[in-house]
Backbone and ligand atoms as CSV (ligand in chain L), in Angstrom:
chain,resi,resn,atom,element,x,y,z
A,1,UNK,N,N,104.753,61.964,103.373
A,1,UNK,CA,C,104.836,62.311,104.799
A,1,UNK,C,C,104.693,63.829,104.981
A,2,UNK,N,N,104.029,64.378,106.473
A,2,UNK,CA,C,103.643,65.617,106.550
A,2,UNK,C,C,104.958,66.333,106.708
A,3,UNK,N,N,105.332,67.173,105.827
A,3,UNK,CA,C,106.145,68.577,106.646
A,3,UNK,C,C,105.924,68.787,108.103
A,4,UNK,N,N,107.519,69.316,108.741
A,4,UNK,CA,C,107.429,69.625,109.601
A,4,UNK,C,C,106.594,71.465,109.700
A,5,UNK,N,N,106.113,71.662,108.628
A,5,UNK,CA,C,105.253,72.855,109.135
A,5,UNK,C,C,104.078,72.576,108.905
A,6,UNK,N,N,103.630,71.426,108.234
A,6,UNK,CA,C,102.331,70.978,108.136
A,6,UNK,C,C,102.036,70.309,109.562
A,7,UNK,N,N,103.057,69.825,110.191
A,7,UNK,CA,C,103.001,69.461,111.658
A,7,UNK,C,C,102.535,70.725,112.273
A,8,UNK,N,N,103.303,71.595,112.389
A,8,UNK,CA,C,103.154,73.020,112.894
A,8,UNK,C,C,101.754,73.574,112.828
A,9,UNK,N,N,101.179,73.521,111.275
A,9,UNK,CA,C,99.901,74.394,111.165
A,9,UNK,C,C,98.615,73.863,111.992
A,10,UNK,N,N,99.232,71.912,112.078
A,10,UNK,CA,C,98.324,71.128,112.610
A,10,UNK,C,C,98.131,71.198,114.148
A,11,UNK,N,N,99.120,72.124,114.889
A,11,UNK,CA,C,99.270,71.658,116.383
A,11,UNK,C,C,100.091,70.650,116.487
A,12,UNK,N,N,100.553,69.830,116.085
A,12,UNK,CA,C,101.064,68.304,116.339
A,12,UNK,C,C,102.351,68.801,116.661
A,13,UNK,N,N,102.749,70.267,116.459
A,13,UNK,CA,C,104.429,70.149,116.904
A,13,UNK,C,C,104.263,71.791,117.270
A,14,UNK,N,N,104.613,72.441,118.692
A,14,UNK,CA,C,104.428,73.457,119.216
A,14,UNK,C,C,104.945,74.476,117.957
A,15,UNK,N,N,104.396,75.620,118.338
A,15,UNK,CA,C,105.257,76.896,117.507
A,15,UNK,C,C,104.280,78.229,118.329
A,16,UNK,N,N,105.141,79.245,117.837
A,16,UNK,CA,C,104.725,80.580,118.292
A,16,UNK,C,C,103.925,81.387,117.327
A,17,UNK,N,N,103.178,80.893,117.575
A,17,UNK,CA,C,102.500,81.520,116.523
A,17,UNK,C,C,101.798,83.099,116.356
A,18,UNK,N,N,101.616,83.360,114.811
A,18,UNK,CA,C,101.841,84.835,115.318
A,18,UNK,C,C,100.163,85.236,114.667
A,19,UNK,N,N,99.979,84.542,113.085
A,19,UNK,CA,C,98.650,85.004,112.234
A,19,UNK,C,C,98.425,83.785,111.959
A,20,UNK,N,N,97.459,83.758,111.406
A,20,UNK,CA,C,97.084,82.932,110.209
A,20,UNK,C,C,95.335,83.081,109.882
A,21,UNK,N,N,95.395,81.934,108.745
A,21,UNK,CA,C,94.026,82.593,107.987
A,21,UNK,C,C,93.501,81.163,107.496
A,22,UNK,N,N,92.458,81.004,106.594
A,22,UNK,CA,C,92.231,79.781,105.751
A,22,UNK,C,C,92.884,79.230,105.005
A,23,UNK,N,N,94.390,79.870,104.660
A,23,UNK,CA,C,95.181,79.439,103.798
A,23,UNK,C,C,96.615,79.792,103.975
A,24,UNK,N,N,96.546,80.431,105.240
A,24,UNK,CA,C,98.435,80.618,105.348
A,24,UNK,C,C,98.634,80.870,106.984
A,25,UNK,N,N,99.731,80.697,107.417
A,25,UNK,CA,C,99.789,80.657,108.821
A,25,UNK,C,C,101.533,81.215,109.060
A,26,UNK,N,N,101.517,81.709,110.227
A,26,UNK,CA,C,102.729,82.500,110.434
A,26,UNK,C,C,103.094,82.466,111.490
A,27,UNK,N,N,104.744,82.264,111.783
A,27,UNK,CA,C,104.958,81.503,113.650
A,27,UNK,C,C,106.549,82.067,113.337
A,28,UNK,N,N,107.105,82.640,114.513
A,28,UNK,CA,C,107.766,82.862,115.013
A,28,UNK,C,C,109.112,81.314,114.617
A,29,UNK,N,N,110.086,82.090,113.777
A,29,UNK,CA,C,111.690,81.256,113.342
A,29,UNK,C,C,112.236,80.745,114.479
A,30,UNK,N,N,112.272,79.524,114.859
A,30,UNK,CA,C,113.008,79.087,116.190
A,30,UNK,C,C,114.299,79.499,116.698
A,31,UNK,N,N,114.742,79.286,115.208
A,31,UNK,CA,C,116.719,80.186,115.437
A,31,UNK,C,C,116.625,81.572,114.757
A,32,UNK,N,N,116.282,82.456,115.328
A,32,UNK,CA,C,116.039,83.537,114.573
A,32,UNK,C,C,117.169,84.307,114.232
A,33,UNK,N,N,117.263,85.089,113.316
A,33,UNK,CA,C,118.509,85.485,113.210
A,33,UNK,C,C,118.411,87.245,113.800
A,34,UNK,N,N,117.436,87.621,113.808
A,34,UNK,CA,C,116.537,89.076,114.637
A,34,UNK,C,C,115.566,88.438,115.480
A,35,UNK,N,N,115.006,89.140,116.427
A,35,UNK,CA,C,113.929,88.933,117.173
A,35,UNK,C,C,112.519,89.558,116.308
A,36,UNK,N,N,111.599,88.689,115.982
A,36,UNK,CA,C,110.812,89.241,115.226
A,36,UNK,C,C,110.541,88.417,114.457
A,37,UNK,N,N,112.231,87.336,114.087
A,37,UNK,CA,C,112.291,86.755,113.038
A,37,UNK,C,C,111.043,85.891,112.717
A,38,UNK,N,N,109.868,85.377,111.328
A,38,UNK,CA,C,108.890,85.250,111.307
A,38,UNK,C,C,108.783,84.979,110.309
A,39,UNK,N,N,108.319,83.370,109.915
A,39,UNK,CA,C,108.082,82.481,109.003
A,39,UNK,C,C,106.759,82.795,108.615
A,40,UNK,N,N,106.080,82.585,107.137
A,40,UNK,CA,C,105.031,82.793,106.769
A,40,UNK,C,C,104.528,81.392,105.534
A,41,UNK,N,N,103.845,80.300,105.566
A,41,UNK,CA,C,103.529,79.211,105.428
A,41,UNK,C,C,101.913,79.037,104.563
A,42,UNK,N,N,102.114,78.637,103.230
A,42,UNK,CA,C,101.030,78.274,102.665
A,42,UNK,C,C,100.347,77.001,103.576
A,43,UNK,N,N,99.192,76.634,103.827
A,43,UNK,CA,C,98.685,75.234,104.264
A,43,UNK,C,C,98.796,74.603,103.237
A,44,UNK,N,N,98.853,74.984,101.799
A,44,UNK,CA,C,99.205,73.200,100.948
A,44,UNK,C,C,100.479,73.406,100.921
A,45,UNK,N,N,100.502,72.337,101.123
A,45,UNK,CA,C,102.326,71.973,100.710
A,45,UNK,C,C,102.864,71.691,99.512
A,46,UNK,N,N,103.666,72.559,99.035
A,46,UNK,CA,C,104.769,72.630,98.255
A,46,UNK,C,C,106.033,73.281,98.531
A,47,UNK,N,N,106.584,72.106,97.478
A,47,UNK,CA,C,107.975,72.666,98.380
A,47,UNK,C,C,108.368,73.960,97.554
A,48,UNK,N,N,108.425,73.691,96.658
A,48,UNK,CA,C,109.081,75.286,95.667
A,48,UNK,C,C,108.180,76.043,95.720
A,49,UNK,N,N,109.080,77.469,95.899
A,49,UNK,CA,C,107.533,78.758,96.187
A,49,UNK,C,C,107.395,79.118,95.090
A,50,UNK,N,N,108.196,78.923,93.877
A,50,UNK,CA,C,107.444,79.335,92.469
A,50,UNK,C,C,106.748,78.057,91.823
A,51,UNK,N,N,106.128,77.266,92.585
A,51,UNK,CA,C,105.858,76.122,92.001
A,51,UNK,C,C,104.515,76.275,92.573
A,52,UNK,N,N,103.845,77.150,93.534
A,52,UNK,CA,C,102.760,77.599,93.920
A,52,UNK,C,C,102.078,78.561,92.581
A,53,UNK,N,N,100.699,78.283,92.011
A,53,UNK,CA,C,100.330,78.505,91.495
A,53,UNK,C,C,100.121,79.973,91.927
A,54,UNK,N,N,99.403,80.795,90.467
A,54,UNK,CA,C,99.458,82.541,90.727
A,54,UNK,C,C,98.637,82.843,91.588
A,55,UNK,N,N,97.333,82.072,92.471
A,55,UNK,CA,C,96.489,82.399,92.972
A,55,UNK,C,C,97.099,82.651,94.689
A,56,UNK,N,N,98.023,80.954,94.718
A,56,UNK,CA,C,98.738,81.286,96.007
A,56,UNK,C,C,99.873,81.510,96.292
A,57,UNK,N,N,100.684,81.940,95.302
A,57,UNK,CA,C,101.521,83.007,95.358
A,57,UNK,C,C,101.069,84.202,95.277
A,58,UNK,N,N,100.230,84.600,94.697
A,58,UNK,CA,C,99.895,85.872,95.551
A,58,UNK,C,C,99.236,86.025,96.613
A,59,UNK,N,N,98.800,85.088,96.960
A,59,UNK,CA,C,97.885,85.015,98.481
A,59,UNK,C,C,99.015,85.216,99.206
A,60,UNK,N,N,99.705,84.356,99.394
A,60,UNK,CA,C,100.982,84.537,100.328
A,60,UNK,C,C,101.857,85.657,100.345
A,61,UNK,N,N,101.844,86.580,99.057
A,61,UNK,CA,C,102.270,87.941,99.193
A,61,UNK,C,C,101.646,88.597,100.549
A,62,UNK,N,N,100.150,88.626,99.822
A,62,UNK,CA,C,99.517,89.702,100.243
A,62,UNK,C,C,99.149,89.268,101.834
A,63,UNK,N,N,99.094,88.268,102.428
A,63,UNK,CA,C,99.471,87.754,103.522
A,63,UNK,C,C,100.988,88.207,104.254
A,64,UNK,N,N,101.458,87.868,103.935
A,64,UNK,CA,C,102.966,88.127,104.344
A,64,UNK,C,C,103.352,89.853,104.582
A,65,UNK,N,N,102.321,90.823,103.512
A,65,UNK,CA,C,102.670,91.831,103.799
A,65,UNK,C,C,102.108,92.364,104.832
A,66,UNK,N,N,100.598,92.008,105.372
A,66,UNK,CA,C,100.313,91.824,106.558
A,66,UNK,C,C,100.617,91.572,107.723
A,67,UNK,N,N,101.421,90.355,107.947
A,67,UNK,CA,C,102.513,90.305,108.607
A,67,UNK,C,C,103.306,91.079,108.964
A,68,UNK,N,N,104.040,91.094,108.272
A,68,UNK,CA,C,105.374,92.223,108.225
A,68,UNK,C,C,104.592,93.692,108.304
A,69,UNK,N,N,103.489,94.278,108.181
A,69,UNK,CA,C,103.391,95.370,108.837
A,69,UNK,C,C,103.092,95.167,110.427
A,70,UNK,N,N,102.624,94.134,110.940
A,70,UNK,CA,C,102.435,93.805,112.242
A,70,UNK,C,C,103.918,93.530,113.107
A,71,UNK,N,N,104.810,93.121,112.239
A,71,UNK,CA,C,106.028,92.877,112.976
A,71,UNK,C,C,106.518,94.176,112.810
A,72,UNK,N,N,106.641,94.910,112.009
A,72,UNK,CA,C,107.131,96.622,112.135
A,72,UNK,C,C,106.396,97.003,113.170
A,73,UNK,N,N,105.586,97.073,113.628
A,73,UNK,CA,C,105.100,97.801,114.888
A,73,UNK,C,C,105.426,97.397,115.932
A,74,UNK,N,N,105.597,95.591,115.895
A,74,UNK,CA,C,106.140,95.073,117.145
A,74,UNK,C,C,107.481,94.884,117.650
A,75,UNK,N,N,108.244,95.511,116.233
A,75,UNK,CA,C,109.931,95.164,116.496
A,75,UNK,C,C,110.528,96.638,115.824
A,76,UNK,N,N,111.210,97.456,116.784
A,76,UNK,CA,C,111.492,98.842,116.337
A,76,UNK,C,C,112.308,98.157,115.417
A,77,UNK,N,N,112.371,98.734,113.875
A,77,UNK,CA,C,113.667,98.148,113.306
A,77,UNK,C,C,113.181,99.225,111.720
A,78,UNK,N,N,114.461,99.098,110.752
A,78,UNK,CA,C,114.148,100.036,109.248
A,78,UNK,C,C,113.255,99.874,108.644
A,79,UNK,N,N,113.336,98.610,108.667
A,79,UNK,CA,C,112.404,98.004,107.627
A,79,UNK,C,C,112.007,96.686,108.086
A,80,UNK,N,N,111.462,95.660,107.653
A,80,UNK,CA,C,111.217,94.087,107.411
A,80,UNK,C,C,111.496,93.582,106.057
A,81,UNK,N,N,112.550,92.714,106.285
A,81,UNK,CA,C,113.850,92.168,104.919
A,81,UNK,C,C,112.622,90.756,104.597
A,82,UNK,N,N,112.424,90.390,103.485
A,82,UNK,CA,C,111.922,89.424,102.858
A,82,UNK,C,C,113.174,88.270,102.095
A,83,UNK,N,N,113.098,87.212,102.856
A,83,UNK,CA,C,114.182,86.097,102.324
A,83,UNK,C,C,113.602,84.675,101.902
A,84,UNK,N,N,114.204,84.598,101.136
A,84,UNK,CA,C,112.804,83.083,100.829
A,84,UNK,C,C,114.543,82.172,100.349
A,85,UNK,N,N,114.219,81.088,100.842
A,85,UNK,CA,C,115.554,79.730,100.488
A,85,UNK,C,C,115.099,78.525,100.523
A,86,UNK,N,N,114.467,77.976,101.156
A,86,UNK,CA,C,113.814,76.733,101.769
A,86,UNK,C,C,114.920,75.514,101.047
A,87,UNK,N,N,115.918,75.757,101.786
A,87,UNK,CA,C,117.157,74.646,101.794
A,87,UNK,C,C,116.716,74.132,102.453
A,88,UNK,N,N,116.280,74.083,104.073
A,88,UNK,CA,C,115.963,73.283,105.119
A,88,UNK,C,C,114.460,72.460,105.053
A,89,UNK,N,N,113.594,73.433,104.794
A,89,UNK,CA,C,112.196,72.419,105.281
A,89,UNK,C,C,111.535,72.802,103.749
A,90,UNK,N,N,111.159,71.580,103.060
A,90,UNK,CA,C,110.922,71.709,101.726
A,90,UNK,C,C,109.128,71.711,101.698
A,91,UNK,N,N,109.005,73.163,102.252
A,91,UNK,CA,C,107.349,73.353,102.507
A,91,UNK,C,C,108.181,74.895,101.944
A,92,UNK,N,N,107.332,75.238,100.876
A,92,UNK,CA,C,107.107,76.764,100.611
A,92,UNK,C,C,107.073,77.794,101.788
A,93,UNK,N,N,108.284,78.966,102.251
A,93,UNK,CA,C,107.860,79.595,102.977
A,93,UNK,C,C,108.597,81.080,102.981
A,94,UNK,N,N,108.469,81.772,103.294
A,94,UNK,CA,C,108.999,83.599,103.440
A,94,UNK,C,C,109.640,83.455,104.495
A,95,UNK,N,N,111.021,84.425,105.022
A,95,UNK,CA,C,111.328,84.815,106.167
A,95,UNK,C,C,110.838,86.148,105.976
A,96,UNK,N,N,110.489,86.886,107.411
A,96,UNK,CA,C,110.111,88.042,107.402
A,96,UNK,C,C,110.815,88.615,108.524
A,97,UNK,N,N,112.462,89.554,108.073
A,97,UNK,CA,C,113.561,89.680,109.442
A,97,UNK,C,C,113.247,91.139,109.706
A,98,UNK,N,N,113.343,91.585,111.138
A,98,UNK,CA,C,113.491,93.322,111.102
A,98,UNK,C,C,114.676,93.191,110.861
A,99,UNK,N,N,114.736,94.674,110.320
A,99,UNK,CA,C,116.312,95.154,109.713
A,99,UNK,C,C,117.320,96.434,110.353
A,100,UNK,N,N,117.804,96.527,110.553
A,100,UNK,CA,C,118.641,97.839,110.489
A,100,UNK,C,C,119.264,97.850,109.770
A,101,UNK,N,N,120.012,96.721,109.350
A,101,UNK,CA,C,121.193,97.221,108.055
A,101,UNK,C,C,121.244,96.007,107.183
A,102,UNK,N,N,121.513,96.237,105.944
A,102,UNK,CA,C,121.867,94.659,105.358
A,102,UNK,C,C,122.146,93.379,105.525
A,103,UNK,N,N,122.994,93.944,106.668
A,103,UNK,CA,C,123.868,92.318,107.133
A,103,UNK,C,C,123.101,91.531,108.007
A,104,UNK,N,N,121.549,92.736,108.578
A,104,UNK,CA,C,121.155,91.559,109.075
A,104,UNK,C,C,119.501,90.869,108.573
A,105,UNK,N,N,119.848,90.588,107.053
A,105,UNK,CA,C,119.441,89.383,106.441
A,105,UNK,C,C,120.062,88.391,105.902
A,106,UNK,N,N,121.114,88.398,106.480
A,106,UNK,CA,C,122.222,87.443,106.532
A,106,UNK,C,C,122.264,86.192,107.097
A,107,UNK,N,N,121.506,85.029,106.629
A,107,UNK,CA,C,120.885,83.957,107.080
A,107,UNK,C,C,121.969,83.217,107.790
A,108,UNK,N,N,123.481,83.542,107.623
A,108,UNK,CA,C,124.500,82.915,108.266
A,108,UNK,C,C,124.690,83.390,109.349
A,109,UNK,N,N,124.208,84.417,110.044
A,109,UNK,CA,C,124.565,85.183,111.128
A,109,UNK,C,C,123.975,84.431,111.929
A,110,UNK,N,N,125.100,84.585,113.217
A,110,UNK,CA,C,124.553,83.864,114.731
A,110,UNK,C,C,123.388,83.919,114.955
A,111,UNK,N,N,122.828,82.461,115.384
A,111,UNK,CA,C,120.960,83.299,115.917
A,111,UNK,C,C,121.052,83.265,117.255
A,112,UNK,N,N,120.038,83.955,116.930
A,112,UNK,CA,C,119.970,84.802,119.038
A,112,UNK,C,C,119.352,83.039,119.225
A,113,UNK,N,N,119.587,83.483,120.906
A,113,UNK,CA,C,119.266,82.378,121.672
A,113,UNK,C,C,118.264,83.511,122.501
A,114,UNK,N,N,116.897,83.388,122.631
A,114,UNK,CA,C,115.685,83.828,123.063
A,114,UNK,C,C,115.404,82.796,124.183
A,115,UNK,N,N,114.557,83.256,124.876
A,115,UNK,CA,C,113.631,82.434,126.093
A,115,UNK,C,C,112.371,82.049,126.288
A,116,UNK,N,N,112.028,80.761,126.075
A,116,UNK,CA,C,110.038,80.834,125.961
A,116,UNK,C,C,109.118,82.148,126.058
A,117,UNK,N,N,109.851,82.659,127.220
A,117,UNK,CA,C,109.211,84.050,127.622
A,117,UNK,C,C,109.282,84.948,126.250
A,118,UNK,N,N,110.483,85.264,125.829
A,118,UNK,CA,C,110.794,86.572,124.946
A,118,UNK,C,C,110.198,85.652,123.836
A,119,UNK,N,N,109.868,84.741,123.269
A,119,UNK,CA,C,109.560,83.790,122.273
A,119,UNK,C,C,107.848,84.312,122.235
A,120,UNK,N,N,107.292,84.117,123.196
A,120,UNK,CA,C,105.891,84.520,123.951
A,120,UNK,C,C,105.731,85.802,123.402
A,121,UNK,N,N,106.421,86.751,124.308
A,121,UNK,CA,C,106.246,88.597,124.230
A,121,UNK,C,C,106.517,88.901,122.789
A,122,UNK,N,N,107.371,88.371,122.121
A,122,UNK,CA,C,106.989,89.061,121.029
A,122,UNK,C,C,106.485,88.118,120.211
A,123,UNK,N,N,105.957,86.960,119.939
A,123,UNK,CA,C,104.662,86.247,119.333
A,123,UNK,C,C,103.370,87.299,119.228
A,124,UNK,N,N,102.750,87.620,121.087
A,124,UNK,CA,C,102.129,88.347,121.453
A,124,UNK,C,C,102.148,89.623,121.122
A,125,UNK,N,N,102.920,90.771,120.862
A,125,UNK,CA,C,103.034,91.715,120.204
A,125,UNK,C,C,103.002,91.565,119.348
A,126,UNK,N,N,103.710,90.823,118.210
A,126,UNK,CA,C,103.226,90.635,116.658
A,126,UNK,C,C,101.521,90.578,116.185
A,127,UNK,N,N,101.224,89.175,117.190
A,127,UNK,CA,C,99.419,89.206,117.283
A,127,UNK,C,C,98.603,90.171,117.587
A,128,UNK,N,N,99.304,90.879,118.142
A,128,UNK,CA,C,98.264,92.449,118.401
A,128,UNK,C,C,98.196,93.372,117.953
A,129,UNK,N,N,98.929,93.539,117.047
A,129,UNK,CA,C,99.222,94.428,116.238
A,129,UNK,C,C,98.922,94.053,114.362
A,130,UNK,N,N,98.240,92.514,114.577
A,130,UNK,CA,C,98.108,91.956,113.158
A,130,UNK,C,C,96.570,92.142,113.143
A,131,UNK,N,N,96.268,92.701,111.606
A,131,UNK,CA,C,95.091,92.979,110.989
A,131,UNK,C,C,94.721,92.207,110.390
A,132,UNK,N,N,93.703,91.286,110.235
A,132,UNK,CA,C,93.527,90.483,109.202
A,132,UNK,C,C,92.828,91.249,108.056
L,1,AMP,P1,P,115.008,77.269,104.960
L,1,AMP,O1,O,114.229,76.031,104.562
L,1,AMP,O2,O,116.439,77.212,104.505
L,1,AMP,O3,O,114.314,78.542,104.571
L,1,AMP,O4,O,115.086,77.277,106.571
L,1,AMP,C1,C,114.036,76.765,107.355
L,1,AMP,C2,C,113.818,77.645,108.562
L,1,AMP,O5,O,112.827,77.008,109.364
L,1,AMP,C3,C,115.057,77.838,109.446
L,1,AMP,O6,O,115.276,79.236,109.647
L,1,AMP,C4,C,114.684,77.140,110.754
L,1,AMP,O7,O,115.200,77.773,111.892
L,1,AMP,C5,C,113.175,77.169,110.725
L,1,AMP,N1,N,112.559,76.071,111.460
L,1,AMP,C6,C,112.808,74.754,111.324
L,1,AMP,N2,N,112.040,74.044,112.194
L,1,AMP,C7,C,111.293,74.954,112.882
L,1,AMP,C8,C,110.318,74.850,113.913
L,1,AMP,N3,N,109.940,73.670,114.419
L,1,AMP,N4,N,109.764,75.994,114.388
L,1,AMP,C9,C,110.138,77.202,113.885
L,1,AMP,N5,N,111.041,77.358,112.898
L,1,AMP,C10,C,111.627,76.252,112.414
């Protein structure tokens, strides 16, 4: 059965989407734990990200760092924190959080509650600011 982000990459289940390419796609964390917060998704599915062979594990690096320079421009913040767990959806994937301080890559921390709108505006700023 498809992942719910293989749903995602397909259209079949909305998301905010921010990049993507022939082989990886990137959408906006529903419960984010920052605004910015920003999933980054191989199209084959696997669930373990070291179980992705060296070609697309590094694709997905070098993707992801792409990303995350597009979300630094779109989200004032220190840096962009890299978290990878996939307890929840057993599809290989990166979090990509802005940071100010440690604590907030802290996957336990309250997530903001955002609005289609602010979900939108910064989707849209991320996308405009992404280089392929
Ligand atoms: P984990 O597998 O532990 O890395 O967590 C999965 C992440 O996917 C969580 O942060 C969820 O909020 C996020 N997530 C689950 N379903 C969706 C969805 N439909 N759209 C966006 N993010 C999602």
């Amino acid at each position: 059965m498809a992942t719910i982000f293989s749903k995602i990459i397909a259209g079949e289940i909305p998301s905010y989407k921010v990049a993507e390419d022939e082989r990886f796609f990137a959408f906006l964390d529903i419960n984010p734990v920052a605004k910015g917060h920003t999933l980054v998704v191989p199209k084959q599915e696997t669930d373990y990200l070291f179980d992705l062979d060296d070609e697309w594990l590094s694709g997905l690096a070098l993707f992801s760092k792409k990303v995350a320079l597009a979300v630094k421009k779109a989200v004032p913040c220190k840096r962009v924190g890299v978290l990878v767990m996939g307890l929840e959806v057993p599809h290989a994937h990166v979090h990509l959080i802005p940071m100010q301080n440690e604590g907030d890559l802290n996957p336990a921390k309250p997530k903001l509650s955002l609005t289609q709108e602010e979900f939108k505006k910064i989707a849209g700023d991320i996308q405009s600011f992404f280089i392929p």
